[in-house]
C-alpha positions in Angstrom: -125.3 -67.4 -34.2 -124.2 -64.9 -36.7 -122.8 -67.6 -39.3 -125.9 -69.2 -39.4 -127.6 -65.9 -39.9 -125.0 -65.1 -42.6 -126.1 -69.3 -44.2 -129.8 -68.2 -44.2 -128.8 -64.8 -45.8 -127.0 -66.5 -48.6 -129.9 -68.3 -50.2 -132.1 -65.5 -50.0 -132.3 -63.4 -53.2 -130.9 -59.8 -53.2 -134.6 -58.7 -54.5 -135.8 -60.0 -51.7 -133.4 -58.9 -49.2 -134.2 -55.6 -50.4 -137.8 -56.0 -50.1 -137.5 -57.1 -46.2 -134.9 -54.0 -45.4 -137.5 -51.5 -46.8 -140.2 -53.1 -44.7 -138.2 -53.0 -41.9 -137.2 -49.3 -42.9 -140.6 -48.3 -43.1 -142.2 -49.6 -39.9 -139.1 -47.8 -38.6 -140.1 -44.2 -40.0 -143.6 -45.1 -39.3 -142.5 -45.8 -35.5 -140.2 -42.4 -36.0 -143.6 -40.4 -37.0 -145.3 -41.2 -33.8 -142.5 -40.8 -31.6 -142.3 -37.2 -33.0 -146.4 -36.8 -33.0 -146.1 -37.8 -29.4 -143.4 -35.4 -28.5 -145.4 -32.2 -30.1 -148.4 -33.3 -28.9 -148.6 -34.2 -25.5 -147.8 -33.6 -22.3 -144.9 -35.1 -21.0 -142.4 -34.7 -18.0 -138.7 -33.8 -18.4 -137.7 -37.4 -18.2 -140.3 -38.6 -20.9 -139.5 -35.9 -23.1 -135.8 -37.0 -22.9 -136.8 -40.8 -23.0 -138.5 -39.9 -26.6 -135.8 -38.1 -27.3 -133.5 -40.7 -27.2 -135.7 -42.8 -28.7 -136.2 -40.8 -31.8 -132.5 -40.8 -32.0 -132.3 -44.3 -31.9 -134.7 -45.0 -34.9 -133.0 -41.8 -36.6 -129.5 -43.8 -36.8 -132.0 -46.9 -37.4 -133.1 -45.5 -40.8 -129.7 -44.5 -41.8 -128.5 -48.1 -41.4 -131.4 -49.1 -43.4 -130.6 -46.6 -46.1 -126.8 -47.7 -46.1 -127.4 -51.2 -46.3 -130.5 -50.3 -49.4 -127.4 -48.6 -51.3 -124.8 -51.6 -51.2 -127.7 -54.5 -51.9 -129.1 -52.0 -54.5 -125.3 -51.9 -55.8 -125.5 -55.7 -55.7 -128.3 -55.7 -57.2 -127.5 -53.4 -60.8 -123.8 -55.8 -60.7 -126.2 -59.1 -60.6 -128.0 -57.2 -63.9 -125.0 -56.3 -65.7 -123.3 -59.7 -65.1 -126.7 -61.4 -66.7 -127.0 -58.7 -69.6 -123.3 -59.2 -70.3 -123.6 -63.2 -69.9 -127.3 -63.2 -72.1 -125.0 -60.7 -75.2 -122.4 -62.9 -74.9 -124.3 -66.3 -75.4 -126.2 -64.8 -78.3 -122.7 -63.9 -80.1 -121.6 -67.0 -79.7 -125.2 -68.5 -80.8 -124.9 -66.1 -84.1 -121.2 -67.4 -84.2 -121.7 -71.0 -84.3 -124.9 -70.9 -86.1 -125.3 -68.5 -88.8 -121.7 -68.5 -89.9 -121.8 -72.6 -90.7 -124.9 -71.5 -92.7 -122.5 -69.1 -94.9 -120.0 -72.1 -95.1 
């Protein structure tokens, strides 16, 4: 099941596998928020408290796998940039090259 999870990852853009990690990072934090409003707020027993605890842990290592993966697809993403800059500069060299120089001939 992971390869084809890998397959369908491949054709989706790194833009837009950034996009869905954020979501998912943010209903995460949003999730986090209420956890922690819960656990000031209300009344809970010993185990309850420690259930939400654990919970809140959970979504705190959560977030910091979101943030982790944001950095290395964010890397990807400025590399896909700079490859395309460096690709589009090249190709108008070459364009200036080939076409203004036979003018000067």
């Amino acid at each position: 099941m992971a390869k084809s999870k890998d397959k369908r990852r491949e054709k989706i853009s790194v833009a837009t596998e950034i996009d869905r990690v954020e979501e998912r990072r943010t209903r995460c934090q949003d999730n986090l928020e209420r956890a922690e409003f819960r656990r000031r707020k209300g009344k809970l027993s010993e185990k309850e408290r420690q259930e939400l605890e654990d919970e809140v842990a959970i979504m705190n290592e959560r977030i910091q796998k979101f943030d982790k993966e944001l950095e290395t697809l964010r890397g990807e993403n400025r590399r896909n940039m700079l490859l395309s800059v460096a690709l589009l500069t090249i190709s108008a060299v070459f364009y200036y090259l080939f076409f203004y120089n036979e003018e000067d001939s």
